[in-house]
C-alpha positions, 0 to 999 in steps of 0.5 A, a space after each residue: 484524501 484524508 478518508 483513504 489514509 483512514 482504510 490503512 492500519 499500522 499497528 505492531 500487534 498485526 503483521 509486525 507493524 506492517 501498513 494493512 488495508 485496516 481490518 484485515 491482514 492484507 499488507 499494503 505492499 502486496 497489493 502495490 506489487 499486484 499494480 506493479 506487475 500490471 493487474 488492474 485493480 478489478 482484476 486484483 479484487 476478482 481474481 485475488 482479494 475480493 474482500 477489498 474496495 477500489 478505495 482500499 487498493 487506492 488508499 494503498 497508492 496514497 499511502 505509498 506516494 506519501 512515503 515517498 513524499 515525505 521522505 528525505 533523500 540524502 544524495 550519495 556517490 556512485 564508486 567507479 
């Protein structure tokens, strides 16, 4: 796993430190809301980021589960 965290770059030079697919502008998050509106990934590389590999559009997957993974969640009350 540790080749697909290699494909994401965050620097606060490019995109306002947004995660990218490294060398290139494309946010990771824009490619995670392609898959959540249920483009497959051939899809999205054909028809909307042909610059981009499986692994890039999976590297942006590992990089989303990890976010999650590591977090720290501070459970909290609904109000009534």
């Amino acid at each position: 796993m540790k080749g697909l965290m290699e494909r994401i770059s965050v620097d606060p030079h490019v995109c306002h430190g947004q995660p990218c697919i490294k060398g290139t502008r494309l946010m990771v998050y824009l490619v995670l809301e392609l898959l959540e509106a249920g483009l497959e990934q051939d899809k999205i590389i054909r028809d909307y980021y042909p610059q981009l590999e499986r692994e890039d559009i999976e590297a942006c997957l590992h990089y989303a589960a990890g976010l999650i993974r590591d977090a720290e969640y501070v459970p909290f009350e609904r109000s009534a």
